[in-house]
Backbone as a chain_set.jsonl record, in Angstrom:
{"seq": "XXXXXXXXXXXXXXXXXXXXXXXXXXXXXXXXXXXXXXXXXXXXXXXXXXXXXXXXXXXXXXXXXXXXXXXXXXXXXXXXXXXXXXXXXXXXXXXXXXXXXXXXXXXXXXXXXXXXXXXXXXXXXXXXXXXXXXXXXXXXXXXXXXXXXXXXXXXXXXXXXXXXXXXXXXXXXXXXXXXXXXXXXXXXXXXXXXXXXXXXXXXXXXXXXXXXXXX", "coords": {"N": [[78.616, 96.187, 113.176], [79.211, 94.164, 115.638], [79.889, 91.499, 116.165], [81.085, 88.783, 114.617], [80.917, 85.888, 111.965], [82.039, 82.735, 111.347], [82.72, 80.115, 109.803], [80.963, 77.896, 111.577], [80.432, 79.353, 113.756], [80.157, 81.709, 115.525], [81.753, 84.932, 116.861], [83.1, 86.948, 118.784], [83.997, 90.477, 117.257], [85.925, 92.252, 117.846], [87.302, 90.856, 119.805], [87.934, 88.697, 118.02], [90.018, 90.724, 116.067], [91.827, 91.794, 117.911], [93.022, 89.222, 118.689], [94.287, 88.838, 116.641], [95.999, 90.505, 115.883], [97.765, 90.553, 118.642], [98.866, 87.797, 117.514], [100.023, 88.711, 115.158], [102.21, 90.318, 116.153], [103.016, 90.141, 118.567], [105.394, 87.568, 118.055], [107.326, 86.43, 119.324], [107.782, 83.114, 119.834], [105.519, 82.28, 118.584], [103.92, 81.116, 115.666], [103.71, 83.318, 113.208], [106.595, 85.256, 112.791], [107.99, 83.187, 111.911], [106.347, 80.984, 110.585], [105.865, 82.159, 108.073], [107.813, 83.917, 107.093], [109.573, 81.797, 106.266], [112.346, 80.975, 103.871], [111.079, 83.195, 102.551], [111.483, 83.616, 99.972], [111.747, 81.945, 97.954], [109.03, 81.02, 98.675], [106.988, 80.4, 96.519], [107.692, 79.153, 94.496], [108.972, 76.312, 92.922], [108.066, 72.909, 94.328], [110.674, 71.967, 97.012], [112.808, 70.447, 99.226], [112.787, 71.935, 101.322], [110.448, 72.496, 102.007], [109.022, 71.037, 102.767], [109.573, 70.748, 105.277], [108.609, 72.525, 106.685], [106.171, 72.852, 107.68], [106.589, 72.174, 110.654], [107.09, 74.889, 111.81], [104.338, 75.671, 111.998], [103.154, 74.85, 113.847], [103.249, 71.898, 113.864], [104.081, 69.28, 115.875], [105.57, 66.889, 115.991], [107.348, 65.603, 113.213], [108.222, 63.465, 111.891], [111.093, 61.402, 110.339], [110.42, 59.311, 108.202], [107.732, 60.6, 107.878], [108.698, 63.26, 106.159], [110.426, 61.571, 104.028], [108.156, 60.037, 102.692], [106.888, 62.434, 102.052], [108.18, 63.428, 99.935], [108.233, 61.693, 98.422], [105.632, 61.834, 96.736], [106.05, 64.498, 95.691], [106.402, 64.862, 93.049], [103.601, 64.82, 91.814], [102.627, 66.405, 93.503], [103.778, 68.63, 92.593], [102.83, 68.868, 89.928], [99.871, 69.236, 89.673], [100.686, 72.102, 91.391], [101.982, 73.558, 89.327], [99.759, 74.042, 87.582], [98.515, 76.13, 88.686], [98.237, 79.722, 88.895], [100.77, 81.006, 91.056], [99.89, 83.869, 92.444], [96.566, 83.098, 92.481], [94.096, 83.832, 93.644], [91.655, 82.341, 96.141], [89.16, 83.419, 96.15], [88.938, 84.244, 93.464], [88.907, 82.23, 92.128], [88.371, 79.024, 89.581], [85.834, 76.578, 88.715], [87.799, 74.787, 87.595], [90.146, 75.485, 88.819], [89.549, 74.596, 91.399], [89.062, 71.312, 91.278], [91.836, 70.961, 90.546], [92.534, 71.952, 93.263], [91.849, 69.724, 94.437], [93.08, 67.285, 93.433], [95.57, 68.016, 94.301], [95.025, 67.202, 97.431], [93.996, 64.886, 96.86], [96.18, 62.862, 97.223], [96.419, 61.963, 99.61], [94.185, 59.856, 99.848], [92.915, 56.642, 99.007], [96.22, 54.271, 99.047], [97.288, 56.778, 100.643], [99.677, 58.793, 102.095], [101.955, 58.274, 104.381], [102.014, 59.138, 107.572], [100.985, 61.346, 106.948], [98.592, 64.253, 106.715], [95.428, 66.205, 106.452], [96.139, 68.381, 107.95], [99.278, 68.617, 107.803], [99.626, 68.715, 105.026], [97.927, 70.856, 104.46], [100.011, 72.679, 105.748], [102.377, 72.685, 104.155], [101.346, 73.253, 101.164], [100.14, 75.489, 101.426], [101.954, 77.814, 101.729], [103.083, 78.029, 98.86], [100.677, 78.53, 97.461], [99.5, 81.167, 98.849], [96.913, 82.871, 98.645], [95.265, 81.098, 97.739], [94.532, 78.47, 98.759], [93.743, 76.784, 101.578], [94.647, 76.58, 105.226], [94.395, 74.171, 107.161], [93.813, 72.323, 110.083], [92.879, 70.794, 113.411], [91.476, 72.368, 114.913], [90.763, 74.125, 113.142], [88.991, 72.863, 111.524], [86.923, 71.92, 113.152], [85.717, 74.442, 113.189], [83.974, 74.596, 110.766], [82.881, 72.364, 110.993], [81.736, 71.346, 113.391], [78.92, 71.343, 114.843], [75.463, 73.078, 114.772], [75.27, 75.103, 112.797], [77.323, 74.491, 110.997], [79.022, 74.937, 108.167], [79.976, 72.66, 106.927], [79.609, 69.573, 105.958], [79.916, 66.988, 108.635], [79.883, 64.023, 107.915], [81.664, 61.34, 106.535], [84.242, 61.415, 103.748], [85.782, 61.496, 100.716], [89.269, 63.2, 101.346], [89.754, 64.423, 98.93], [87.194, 65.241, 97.744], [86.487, 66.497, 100.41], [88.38, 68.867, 100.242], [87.618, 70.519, 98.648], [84.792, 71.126, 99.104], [85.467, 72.185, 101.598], [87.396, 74.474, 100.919], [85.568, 75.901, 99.648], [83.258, 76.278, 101.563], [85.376, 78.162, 103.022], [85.79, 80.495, 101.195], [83.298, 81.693, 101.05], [83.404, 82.87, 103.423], [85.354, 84.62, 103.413], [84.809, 86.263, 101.425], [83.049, 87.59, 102.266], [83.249, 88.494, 104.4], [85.725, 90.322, 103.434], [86.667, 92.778, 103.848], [87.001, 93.141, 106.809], [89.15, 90.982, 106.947], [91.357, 92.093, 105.196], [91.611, 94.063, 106.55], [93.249, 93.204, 108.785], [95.486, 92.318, 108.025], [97.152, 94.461, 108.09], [98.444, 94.522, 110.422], [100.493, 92.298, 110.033], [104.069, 93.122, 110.122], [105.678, 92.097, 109.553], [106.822, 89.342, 107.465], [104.558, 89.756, 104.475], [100.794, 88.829, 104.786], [97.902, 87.187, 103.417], [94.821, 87.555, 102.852], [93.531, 85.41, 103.169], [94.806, 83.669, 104.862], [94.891, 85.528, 107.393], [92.24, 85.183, 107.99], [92.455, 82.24, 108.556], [94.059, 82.373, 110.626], [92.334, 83.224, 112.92], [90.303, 81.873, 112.64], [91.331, 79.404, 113.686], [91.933, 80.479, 116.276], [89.221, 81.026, 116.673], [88.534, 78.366, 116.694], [89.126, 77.309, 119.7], [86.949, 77.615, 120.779], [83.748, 77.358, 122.417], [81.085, 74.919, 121.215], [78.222, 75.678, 120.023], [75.721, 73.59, 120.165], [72.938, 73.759, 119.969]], "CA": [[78.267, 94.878, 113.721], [79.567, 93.628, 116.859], [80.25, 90.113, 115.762], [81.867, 88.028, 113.077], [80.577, 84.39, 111.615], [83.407, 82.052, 110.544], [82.262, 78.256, 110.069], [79.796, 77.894, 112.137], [80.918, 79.969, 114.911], [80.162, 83.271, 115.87], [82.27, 85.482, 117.768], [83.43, 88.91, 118.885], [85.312, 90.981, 116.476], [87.017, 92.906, 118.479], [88.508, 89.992, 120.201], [88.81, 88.57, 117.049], [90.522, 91.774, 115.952], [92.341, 91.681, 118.931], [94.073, 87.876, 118.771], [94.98, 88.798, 115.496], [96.947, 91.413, 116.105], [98.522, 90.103, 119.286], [99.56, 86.948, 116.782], [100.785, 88.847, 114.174], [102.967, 91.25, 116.658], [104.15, 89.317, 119.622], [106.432, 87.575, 117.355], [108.077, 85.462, 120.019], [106.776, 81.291, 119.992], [104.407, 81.952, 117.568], [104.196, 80.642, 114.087], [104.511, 84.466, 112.807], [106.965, 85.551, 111.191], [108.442, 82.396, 111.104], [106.392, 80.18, 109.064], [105.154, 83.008, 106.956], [108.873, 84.123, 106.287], [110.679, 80.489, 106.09], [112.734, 80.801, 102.836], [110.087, 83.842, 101.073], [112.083, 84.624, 98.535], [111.259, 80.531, 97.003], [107.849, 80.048, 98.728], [105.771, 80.49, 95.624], [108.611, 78.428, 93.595], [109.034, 74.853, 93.046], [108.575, 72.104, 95.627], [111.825, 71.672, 97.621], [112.711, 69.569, 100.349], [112.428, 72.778, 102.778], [108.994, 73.339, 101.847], [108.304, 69.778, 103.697], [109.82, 71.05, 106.711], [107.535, 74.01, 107.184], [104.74, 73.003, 108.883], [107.287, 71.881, 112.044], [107.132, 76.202, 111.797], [102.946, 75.715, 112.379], [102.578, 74.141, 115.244], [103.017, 70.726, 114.0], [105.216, 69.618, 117.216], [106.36, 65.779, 115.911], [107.721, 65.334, 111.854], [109.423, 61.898, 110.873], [112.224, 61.599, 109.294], [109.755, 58.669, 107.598], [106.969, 61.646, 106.753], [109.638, 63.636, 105.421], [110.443, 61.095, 102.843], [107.146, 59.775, 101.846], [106.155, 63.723, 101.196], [109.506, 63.627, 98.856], [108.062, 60.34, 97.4], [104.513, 62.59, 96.249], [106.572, 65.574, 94.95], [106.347, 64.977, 91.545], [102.235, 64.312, 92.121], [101.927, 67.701, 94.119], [103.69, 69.697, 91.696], [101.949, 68.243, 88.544], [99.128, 70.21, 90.138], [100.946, 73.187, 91.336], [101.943, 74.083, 88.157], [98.856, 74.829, 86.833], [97.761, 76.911, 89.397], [98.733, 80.729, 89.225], [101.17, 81.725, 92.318], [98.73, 84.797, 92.75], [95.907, 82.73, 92.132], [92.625, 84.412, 94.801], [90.537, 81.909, 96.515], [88.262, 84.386, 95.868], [88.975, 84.279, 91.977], [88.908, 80.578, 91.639], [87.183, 78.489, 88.957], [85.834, 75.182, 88.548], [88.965, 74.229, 87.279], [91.004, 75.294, 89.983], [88.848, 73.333, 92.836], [89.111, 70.366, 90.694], [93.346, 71.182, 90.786], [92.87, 71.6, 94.692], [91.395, 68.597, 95.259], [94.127, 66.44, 92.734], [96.446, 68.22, 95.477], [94.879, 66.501, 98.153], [94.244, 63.566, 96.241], [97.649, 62.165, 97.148], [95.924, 61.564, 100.923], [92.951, 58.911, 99.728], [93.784, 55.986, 98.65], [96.737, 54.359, 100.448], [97.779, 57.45, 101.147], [100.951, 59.119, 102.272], [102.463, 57.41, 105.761], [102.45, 60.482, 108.288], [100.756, 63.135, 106.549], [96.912, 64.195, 106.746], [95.003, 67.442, 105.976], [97.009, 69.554, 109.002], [100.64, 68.602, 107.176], [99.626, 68.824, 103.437], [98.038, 72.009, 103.728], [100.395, 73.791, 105.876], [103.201, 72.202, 103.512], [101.086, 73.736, 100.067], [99.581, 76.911, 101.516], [103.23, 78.905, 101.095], [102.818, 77.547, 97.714], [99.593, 79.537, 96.785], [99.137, 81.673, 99.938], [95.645, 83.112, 98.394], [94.403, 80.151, 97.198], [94.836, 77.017, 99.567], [93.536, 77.358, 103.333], [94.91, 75.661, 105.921], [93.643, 73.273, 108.202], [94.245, 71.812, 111.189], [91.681, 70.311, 114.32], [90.528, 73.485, 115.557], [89.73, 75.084, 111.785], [88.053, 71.112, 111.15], [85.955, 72.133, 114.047], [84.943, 75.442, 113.107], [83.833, 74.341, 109.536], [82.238, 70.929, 110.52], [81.164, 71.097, 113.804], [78.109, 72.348, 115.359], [74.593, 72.548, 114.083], [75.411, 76.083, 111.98], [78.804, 74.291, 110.366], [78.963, 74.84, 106.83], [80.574, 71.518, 106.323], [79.01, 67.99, 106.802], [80.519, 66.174, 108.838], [80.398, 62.635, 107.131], [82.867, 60.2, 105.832], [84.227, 61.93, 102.443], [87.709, 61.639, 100.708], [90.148, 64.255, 101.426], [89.957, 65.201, 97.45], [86.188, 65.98, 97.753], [86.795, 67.885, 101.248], [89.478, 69.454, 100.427], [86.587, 71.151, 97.705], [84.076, 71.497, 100.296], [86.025, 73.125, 102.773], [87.705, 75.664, 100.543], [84.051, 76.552, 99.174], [83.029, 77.687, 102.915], [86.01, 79.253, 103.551], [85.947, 81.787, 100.546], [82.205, 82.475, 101.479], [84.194, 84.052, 104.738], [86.309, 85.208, 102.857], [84.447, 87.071, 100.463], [81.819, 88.159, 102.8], [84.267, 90.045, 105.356], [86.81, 91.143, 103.229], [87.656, 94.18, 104.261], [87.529, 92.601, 107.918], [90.462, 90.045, 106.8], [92.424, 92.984, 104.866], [92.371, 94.93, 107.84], [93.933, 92.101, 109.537], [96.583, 91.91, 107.157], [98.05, 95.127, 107.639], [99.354, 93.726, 111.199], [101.787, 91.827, 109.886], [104.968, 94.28, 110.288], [106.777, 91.281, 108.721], [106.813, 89.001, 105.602], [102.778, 90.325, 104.372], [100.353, 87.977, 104.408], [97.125, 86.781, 102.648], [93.804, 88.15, 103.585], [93.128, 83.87, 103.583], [95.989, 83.828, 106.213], [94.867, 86.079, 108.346], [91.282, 84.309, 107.956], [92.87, 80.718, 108.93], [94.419, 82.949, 112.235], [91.374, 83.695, 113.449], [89.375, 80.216, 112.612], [92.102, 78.876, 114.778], [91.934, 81.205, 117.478], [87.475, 80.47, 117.187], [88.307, 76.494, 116.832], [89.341, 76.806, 121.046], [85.628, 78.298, 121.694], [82.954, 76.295, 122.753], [80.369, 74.764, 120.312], [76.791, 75.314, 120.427], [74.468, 72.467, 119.665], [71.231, 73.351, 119.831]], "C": [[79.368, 94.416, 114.667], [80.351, 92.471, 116.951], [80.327, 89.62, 114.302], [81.581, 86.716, 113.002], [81.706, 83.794, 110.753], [83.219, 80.959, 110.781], [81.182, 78.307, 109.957], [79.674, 78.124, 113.183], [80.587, 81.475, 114.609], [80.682, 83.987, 116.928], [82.703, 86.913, 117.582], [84.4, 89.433, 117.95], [85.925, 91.804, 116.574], [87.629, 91.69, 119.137], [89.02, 89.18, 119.261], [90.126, 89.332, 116.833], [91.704, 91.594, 116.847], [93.509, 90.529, 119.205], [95.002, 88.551, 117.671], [95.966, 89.654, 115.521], [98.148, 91.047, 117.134], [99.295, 88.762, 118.458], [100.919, 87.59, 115.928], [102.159, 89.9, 114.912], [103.777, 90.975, 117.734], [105.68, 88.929, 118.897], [107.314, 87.202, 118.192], [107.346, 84.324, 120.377], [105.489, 81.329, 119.673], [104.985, 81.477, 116.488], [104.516, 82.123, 113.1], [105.244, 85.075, 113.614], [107.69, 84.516, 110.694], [108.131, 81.577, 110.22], [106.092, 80.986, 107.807], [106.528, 83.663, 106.318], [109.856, 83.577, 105.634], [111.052, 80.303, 104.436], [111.47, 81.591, 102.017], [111.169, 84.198, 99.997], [111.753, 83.159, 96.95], [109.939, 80.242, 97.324], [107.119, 80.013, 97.546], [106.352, 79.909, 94.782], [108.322, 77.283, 93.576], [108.912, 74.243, 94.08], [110.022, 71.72, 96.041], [111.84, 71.217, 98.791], [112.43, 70.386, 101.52], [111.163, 72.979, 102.762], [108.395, 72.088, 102.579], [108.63, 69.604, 105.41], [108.911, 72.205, 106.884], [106.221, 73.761, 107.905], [105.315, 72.756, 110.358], [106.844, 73.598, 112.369], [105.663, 76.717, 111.978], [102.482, 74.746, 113.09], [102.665, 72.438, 115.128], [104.725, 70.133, 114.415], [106.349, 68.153, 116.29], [106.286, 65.7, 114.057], [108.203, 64.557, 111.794], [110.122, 61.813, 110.325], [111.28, 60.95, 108.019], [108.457, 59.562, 106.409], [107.651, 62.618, 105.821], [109.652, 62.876, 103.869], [109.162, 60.664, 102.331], [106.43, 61.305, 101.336], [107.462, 63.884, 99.728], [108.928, 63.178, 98.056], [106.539, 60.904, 96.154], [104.828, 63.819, 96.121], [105.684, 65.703, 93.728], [104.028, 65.083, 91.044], [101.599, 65.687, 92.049], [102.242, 68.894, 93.106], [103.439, 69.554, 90.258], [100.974, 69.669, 88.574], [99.593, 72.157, 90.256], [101.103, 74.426, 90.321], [100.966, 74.875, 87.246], [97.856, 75.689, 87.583], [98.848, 78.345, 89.794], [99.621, 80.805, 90.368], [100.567, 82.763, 92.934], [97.899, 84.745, 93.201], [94.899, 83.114, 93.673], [91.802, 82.849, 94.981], [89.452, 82.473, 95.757], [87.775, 84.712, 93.742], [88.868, 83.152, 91.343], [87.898, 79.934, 90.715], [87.38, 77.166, 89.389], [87.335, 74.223, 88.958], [90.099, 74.325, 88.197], [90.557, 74.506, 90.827], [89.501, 72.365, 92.333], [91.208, 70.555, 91.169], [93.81, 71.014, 92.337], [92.734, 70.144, 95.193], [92.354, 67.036, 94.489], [95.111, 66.888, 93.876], [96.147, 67.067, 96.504], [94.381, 64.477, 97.781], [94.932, 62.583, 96.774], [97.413, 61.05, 98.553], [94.988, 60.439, 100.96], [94.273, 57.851, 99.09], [94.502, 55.153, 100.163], [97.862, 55.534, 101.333], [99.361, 57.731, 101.028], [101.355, 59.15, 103.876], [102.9, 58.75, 106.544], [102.175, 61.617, 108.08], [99.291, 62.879, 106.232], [96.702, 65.693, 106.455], [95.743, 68.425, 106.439], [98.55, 70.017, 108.323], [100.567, 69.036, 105.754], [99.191, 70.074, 103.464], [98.856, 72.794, 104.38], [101.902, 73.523, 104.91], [102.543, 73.358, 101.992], [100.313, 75.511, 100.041], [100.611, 78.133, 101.211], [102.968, 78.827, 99.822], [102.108, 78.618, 97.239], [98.862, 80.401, 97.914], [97.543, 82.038, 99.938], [94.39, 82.249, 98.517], [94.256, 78.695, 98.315], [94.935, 77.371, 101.116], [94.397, 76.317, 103.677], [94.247, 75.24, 106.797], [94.058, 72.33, 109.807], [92.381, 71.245, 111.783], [90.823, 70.981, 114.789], [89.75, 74.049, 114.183], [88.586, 73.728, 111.657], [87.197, 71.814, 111.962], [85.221, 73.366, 114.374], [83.992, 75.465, 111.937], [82.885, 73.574, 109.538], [81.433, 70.845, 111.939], [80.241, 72.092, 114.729], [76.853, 72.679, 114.526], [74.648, 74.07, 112.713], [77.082, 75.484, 111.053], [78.555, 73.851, 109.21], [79.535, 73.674, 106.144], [80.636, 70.498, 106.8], [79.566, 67.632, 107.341], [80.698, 64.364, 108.301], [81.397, 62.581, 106.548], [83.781, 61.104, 104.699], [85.62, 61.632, 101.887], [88.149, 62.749, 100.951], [90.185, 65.251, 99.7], [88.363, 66.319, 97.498], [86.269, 67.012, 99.176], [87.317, 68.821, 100.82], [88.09, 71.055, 99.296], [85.621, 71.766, 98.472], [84.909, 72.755, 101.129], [86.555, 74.645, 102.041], [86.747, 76.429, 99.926], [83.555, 77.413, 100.109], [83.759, 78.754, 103.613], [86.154, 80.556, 102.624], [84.311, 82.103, 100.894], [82.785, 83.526, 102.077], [84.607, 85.12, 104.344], [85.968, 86.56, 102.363], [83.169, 87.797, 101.552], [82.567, 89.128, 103.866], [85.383, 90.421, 104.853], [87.322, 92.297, 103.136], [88.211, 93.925, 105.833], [89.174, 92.31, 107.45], [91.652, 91.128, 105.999], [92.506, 93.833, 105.244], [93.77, 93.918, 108.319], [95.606, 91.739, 109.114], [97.752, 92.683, 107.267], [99.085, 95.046, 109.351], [100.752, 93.265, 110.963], [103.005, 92.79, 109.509], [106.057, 93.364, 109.364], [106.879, 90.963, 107.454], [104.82, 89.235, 105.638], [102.396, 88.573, 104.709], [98.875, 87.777, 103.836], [95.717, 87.295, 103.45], [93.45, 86.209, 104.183], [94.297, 83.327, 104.972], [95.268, 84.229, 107.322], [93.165, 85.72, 108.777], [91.851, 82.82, 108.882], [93.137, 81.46, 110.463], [93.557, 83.322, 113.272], [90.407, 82.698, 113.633], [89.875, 79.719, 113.767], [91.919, 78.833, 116.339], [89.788, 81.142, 117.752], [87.594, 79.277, 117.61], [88.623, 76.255, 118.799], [88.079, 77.201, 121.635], [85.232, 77.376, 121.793], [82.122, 76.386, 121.642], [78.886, 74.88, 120.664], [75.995, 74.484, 119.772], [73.382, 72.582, 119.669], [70.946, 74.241, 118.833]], "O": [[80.506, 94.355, 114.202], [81.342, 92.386, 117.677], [79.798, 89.976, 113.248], [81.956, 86.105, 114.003], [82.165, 84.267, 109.713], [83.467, 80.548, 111.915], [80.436, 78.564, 109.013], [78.949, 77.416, 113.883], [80.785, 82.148, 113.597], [80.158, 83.774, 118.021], [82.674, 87.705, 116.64], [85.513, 88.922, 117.828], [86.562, 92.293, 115.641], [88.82, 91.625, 118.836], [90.195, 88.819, 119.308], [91.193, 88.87, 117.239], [92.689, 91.143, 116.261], [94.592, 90.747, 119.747], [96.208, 88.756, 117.806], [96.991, 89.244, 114.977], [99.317, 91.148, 116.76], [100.475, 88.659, 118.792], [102.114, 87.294, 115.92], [103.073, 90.207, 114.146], [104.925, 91.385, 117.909], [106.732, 89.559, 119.009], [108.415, 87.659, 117.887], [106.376, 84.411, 121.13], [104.548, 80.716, 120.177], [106.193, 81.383, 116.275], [105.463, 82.087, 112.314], [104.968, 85.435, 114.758], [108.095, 84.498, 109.531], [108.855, 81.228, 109.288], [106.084, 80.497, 106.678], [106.484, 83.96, 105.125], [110.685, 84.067, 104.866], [110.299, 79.644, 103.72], [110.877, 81.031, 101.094], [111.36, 85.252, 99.39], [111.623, 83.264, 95.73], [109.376, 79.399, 96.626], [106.243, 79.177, 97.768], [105.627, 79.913, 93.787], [107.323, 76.98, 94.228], [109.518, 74.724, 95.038], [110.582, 71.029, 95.19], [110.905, 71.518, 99.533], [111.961, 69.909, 102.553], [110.713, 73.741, 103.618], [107.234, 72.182, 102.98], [108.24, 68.859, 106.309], [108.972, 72.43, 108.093], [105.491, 74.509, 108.554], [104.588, 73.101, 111.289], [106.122, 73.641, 113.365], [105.496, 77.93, 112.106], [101.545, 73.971, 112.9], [102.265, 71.722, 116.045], [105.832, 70.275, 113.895], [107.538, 68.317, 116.019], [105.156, 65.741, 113.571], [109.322, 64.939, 111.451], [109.846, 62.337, 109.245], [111.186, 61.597, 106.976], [108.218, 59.477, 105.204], [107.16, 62.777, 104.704], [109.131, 63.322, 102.847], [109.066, 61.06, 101.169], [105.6, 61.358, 100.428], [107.274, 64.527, 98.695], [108.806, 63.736, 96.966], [106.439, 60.465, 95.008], [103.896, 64.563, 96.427], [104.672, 66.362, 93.492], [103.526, 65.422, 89.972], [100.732, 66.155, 91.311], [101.478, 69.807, 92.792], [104.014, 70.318, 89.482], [101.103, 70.71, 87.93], [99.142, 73.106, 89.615], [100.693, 75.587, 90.331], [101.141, 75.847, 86.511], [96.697, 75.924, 87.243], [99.817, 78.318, 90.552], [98.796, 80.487, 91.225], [100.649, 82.69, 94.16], [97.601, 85.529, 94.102], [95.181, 82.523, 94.715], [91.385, 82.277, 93.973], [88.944, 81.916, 94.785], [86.809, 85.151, 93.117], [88.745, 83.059, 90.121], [86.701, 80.159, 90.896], [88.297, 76.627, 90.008], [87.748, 73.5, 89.865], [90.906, 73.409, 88.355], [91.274, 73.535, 91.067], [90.65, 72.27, 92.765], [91.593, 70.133, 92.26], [94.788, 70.4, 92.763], [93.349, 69.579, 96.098], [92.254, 65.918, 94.993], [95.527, 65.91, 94.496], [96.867, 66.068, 96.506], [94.488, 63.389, 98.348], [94.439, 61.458, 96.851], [97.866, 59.914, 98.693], [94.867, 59.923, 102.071], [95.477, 57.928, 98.844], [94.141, 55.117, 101.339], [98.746, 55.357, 102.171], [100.137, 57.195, 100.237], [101.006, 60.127, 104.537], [103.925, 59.365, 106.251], [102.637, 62.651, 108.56], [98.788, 61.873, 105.733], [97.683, 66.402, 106.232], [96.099, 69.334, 105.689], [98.99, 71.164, 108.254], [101.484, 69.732, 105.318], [99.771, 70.801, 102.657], [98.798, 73.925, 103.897], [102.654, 74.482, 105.081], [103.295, 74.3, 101.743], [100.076, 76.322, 99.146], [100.291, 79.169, 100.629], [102.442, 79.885, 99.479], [102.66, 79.562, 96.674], [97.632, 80.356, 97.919], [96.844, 81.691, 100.891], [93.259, 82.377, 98.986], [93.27, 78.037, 97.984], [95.815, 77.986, 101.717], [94.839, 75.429, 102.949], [93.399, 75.975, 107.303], [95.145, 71.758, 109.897], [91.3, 71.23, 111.195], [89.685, 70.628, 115.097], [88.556, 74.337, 114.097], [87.371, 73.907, 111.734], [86.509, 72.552, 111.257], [84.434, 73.542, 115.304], [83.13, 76.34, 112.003], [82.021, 73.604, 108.661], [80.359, 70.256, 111.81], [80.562, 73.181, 115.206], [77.118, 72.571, 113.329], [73.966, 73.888, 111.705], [77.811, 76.34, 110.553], [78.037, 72.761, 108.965], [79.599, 73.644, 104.915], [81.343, 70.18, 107.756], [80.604, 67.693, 106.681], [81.74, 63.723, 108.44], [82.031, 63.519, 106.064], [84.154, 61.957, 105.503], [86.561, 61.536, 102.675], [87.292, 63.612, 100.763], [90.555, 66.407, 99.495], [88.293, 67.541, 97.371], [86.122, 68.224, 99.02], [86.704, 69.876, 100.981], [88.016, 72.265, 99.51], [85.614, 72.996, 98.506], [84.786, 73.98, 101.097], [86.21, 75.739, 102.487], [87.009, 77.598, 99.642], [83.362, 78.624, 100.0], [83.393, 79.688, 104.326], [86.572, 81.597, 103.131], [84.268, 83.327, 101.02], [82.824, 84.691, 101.682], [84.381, 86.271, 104.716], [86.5, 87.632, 102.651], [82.471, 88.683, 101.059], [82.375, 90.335, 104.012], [86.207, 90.893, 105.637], [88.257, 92.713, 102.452], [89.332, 94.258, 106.217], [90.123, 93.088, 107.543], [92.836, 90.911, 106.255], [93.248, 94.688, 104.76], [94.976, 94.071, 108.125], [96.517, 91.144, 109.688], [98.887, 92.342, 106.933], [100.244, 95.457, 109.401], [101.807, 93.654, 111.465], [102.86, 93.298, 108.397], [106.984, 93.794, 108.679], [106.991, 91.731, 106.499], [104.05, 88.948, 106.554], [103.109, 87.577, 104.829], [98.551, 88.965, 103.822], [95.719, 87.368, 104.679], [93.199, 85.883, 105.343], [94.082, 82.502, 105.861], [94.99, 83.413, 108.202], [92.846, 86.01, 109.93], [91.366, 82.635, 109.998], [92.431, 81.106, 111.407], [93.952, 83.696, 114.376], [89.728, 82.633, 114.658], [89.18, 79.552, 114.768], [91.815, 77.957, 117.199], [89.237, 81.213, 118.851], [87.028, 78.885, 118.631], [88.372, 75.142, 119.262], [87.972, 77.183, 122.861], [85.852, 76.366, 121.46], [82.095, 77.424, 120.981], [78.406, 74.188, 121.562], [75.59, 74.829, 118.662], [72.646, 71.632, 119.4], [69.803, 74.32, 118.384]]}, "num_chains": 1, "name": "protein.A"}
């Protein structure tokens, strides 16, 4: 097959194929190998104050000293959660009970929130965390997921706790439906490894700049 469905996008998988590789191999003013290697020897450890600098290391250009501390201030919150979620732990292997755990993660975001931080910061902040288990998100994946009349994920109103459920539901479909695609993809990385759900998110990314079809 010729082509690859991710969202609600369909595109080539050889140029899929193709980004992905140039991502994971350039390896100059990309995000790999640096956010995927920033302090591995703790990512799957405790929350620490470096683990709230790491998304500056995925593209997210402006951080606060202010978001900084209010992610300090929802530590104790995030790793309540963490805790009871394997370091190993598969998307792909997930129960009930984990969703429910993801979406107490994002939790922290409803409400009145946390001053400077939204779906883009929290998950590239918790995805080192459980590399398997916890996609990341940003504007372009939002818009491969949600928009467009094939996008596996409503667009309406919702909290961030119930998205956060949603969204990681359509992305292990992906997941699980091309995985051998995505653990090709994987063996790219010459650097620190990374997650077949990694190398999934690298590729959403690289769809989220296509055009959308509406009809």
């Amino acid at each position: 097959m010729c082509t690859l469905t991710i969202g609600g996008r369909t595109v080539d998988r050889g140029e899929a194929r193709a980004f992905a590789r140039r991502y994971l191999t350039e390896g100059v003013g990309w995000s790999y190998p640096s956010y995927d290697g920033f302090d591995a020897a703790g990512a799957r450890g405790p929350l620490v104050d470096g683990d709230f600098l790491a998304p500056v290391l995925l593209n997210v250009r402006h951080l606060a000293v202010t978001t900084y501390e209010n992610l300090q201030r929802v530590r104790p919150a995030l790793q309540s959660a963490l805790d009871d979620l394997p370091p190993d732990l598969s998307l792909l292997d997930a129960r009930p009970a984990d969703h429910r755990l993801l979406a107490r993660l994002f939790a922290v975001l409803d409400g009145p929130g946390v001053g400077g931080v939204r779906g883009t910061v929290l998950s590239k902040v918790l995805h080192r965390k459980r590399p398997a288990f916890i996609p990341l998100y940003d504007e372009r994946v939002r818009s491969v997921y949600q928009d467009g009349v094939d996008a596996p994920v409503p667009p309406e109103a919702r909290s961030w706790a119930d998205f956060s459920m949603l969204f990681a539901q359509a992305v292990r479909a992906d997941l699980e439906r091309e995985l051998p695609f995505w653990e090709d993809l994987t063996n790219f990385a010459a650097g620190p490894p990374i997650t077949p759900l990694r190398a999934l998110d690298i590729v959403a990314w690289w769809a989220g700049a296509g055009p959308i079809d509406e009809e």
